[in-house]
N, C-alpha and C positions, 0 to 999 in steps of 0.2 A: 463530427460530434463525438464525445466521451461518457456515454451512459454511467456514472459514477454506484458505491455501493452504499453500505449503511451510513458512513460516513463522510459527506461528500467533502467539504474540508478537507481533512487526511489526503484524500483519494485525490483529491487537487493541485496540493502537495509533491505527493507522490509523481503525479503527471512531469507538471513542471521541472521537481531535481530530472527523473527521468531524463525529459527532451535537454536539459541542460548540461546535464552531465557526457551527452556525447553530440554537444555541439549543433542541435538539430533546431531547424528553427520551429518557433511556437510564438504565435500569439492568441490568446483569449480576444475572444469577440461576445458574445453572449455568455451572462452566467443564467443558468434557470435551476429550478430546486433541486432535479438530480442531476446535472450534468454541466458541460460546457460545450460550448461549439465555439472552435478552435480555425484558425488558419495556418498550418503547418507544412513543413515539407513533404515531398515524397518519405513513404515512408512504406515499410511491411507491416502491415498491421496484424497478420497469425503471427508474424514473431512478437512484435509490442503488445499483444492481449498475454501472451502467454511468461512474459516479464514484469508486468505490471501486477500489484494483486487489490488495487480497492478499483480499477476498472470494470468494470462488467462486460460492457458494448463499443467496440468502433464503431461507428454509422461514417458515411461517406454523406454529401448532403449533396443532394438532388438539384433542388433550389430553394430559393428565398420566393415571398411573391407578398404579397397585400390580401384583403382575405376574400373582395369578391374576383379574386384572379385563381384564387384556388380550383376548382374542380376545371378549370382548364388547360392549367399548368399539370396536372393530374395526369390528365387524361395523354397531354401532350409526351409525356413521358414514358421509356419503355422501362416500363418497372419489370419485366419477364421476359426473362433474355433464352430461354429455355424451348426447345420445339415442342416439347409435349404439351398437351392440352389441358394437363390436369395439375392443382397447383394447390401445394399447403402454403395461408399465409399468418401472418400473426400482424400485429400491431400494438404499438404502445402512443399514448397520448397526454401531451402533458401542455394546461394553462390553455387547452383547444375543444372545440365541439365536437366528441368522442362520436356523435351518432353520427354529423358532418360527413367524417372522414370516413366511417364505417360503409355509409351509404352511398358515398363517390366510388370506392373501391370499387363496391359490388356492380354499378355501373359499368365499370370501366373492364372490368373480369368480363361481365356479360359479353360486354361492346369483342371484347377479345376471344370469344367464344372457351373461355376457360373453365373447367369444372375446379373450379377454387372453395377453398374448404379452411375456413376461418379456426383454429387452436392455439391454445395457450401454450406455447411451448418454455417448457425450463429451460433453464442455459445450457446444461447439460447436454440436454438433445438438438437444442438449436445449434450449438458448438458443433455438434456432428452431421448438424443436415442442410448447411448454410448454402451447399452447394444447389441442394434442389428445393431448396423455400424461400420463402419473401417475408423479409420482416422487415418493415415501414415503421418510422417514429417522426412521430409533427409537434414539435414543440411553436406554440403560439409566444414571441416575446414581443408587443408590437407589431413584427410583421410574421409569418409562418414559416416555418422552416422546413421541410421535408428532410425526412436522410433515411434512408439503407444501408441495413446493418451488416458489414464486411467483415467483421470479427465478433468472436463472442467466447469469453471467460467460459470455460469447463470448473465448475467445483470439485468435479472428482478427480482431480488431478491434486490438488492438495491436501482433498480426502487422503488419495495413496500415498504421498508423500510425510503425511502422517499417520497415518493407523499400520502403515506396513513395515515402517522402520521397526525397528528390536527394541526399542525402550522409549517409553513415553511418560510425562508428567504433566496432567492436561489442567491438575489442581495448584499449579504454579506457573506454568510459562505461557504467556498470552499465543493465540493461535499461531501457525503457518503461515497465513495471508497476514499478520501484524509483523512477523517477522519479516517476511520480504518486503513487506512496503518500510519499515526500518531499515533496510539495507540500502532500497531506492532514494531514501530520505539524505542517506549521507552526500549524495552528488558527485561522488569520482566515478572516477570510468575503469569499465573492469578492466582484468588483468595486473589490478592496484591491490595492495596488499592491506587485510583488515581483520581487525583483531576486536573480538568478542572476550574481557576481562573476566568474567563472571558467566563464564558459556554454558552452564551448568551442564544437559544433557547432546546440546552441540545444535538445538534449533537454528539458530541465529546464523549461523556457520553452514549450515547447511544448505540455507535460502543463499548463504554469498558466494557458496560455493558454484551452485548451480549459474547464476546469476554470472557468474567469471572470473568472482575474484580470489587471489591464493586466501587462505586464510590459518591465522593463529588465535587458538583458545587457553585461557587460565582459568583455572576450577579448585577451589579448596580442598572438595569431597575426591576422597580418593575412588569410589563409585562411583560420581558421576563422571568422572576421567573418564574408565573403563565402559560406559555407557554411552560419550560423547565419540569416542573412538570408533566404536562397534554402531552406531547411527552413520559417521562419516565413510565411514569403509563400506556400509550399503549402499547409501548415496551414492559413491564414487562406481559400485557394481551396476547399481541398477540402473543409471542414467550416462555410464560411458562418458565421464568427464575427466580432462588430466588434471585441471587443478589441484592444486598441494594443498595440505593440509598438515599443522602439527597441535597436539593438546599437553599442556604440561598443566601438572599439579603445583597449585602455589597461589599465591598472598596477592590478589587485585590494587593492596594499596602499597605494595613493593615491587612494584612493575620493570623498576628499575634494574632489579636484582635477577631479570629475566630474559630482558630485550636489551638491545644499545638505541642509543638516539635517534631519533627521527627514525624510527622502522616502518612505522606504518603511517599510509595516508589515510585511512579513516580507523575510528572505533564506535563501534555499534554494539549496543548492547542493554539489558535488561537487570539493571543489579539488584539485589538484594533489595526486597521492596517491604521489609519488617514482616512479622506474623501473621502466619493465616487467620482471619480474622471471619467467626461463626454469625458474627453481628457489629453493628456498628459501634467505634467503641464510645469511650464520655470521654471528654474534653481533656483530662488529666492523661487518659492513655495514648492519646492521637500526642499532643504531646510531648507522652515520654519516648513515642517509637520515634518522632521526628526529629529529636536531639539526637538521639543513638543512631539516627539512621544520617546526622547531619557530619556528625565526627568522622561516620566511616567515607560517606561523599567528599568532603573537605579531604581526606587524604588520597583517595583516588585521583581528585583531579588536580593535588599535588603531584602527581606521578605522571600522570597523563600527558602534561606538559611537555616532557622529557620523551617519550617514546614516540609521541605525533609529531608528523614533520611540519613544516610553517605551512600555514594556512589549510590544515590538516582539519577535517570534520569532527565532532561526537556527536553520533544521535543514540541520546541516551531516555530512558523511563525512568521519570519520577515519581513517585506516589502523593496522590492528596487523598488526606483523610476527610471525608465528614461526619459529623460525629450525633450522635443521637438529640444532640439540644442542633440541631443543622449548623453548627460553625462549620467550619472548612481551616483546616492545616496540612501543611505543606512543608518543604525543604526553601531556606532561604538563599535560591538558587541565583540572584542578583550581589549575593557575599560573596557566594565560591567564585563565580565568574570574573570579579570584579579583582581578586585577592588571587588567582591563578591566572587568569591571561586569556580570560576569552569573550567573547560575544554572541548574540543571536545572530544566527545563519539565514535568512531567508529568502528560498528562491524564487518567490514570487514578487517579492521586494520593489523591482522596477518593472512589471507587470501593468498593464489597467484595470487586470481585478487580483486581486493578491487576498490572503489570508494571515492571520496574523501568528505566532510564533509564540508560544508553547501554543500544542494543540490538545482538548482535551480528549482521553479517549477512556470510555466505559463499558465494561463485559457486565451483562445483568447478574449473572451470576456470583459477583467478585464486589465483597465490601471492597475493596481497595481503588479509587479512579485514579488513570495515569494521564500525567502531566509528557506530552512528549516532545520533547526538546530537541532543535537541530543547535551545534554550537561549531565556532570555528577559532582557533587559535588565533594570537594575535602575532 
């Protein structure tokens, strides 16, 4: 099972380039509101929670059963693999009889003479105490599902990841976890080289860096060069990574004039998404930002052409505007594609539950909603 997060969509997404991009196999078997349960390979799952970023939870799954097979299937099970007597547990329950399964537990603790002590644990702490706690999830879809959880997302790991680097801009570039799950979205495999046009203060680059792959940034602002720079050289201190890294100052829709052909197998990136915006604007202004913002897109991925090799990714952010009377505008992203050479990507495509491609995604905080697009050359 994949405990998914605010987004499960995305996070699904996400999953699937993941296992696809290095050849692993996956298939979806159940979808349920937060999550999926999966049949997959062997896999490491502390390393997969910790590459992944709209995952929350591995769970391993126990078994399946019918629902008056439950409390015996329960009971049958060695949920506590531990000699000590005394045991923190948690549980999550989803489309199931919460008291049900509360009440089988305590049973079965008793039956095992356990001094078991039921809390809500954060990810945070369950991240760190997986070794000596038990945390149970029963999803009900038709038949019931058990699983124990063998992995579990830390947030403070992307906490540090951002609040400790040297330069942040948290009123422009969508979090930490949006970036890396943008980097998983493009589907190569590391050690592939990827370029961020528009890398402003080097977010983007920094999740691909870690993640394994070389990377290249272009930046207008001759500050955020020197910004993007002094983030990646912490990066590079603080987490003992060799991947390469270069930032040059210069023009996102003259790419040309930077790179040679076919350079990089993906580009991932977050451009220029129009003005900060205090309020939602009126009709006339979504608009006027979306034409100006259509000219500069059209010549990017005039350029983009050229520098991505065949069959080369973009996972790019879009903006859609909605505007005070509720229209909704946008970039007329079925022109560029159509008129440069490209197509929707989607790795869920031949899947039995797939999602569909652009995805939306919304920060409450942020008049602006982004449109996120996987694309792939022709």
């Amino acid at each position: 099972m994949f405990l998914f997060g605010r987004n499960p969509k995305l996070s699904y997404l996400e999953l699937v380039s993941y296992f696809k991009a290095r050849n692993m196999g996956f298939k979806p078997l159940v979808w349920f509101k937060e999550g999926i349960i999966a049949r997959v390979e062997t896999m490491e799952a502390s390393k997969i929670i910790n590459e992944l970023a709209g995952t929350v939870k591995i769970e391993k799954v126990l078994f399946r059963c019918k629902a008056e097979e439950l409390k015996r299937k329960l009971a049958q099970e060695e949920l506590y693999e531990s000699s000590s007597n005394k045991l923190i547990y948690s549980k999550s329950t989803y489309n199931t009889n919460e008291a049900e399964i509360r009440g089988t537990l305590k049973k079965i603790f008793k039956e095992y003479r356990l001094k078991a002590v039921r809390k809500r644990l954060a990810p945070h702490t369950l991240a760190k105490r997986l070794h000596n706690c038990l945390d149970i999830i029963a999803v009900k879809e038709q038949k019931y599902w058990i699983g124990k959880t063998i992995a579990c997302s830390d947030p403070y790991k992307f906490k540090e990841r951002d609040e400790c680097r040297p330069f942040k801009e948290p009123e422009i570039m969508s979090s930490i976890r949006i970036a890396r799950i943008l980097v998983n979205l493009s589907c190569v495999r590391p050690k592939a080289t990827m370029l961020d046009p528009f890398c402003g203060i080097g977010t983007i680059l920094q999740e691909a860096m870690l993640s394994g792959f070389n990377v290249k940034g272009l930046e207008i602002s001759e500050e955020r060069v020197r910004k993007s720079i002094a983030n990646l050289e912490w990066v590079k201190k603080k987490y003992g990574i060799k991947q390469s890294f270069e930032i040059k100052k210069g023009d996102a829709t003259k790419l040309s004039k930077y790179f040679g052909r076919e350079s990089f197998d993906a580009i991932v990136t977050e451009p220029e998404l129009g003005p900060l915006l205090k309020s939602l604007p009126t009709e006339k202004e979504a608009k006027y930002i979306c034409n100006k913002l259509q000219t500069l897109y059209e010549k990017f991925f005039n350029e983009a052409r050229f520098v991505l090799k065949e069959n080369g990714k973009i996972v790019i952010v879009i903006p859609q505007f909605r505007t005070k009377s509720s229209r909704v505008f946008t970039i007329d992203m079925n022109k560029i594609m159509e008129k440069h050479g490209f197509r929707i990507f989607n790795a869920t495509e031949a899947l039995p539950i797939g999602v569909s491609v652009p995805l939306l995604y919304k920060e409450e905080w942020h008049k602006i909603e982004r449109l996120i697009y996987v694309l792939e050359s022709l």
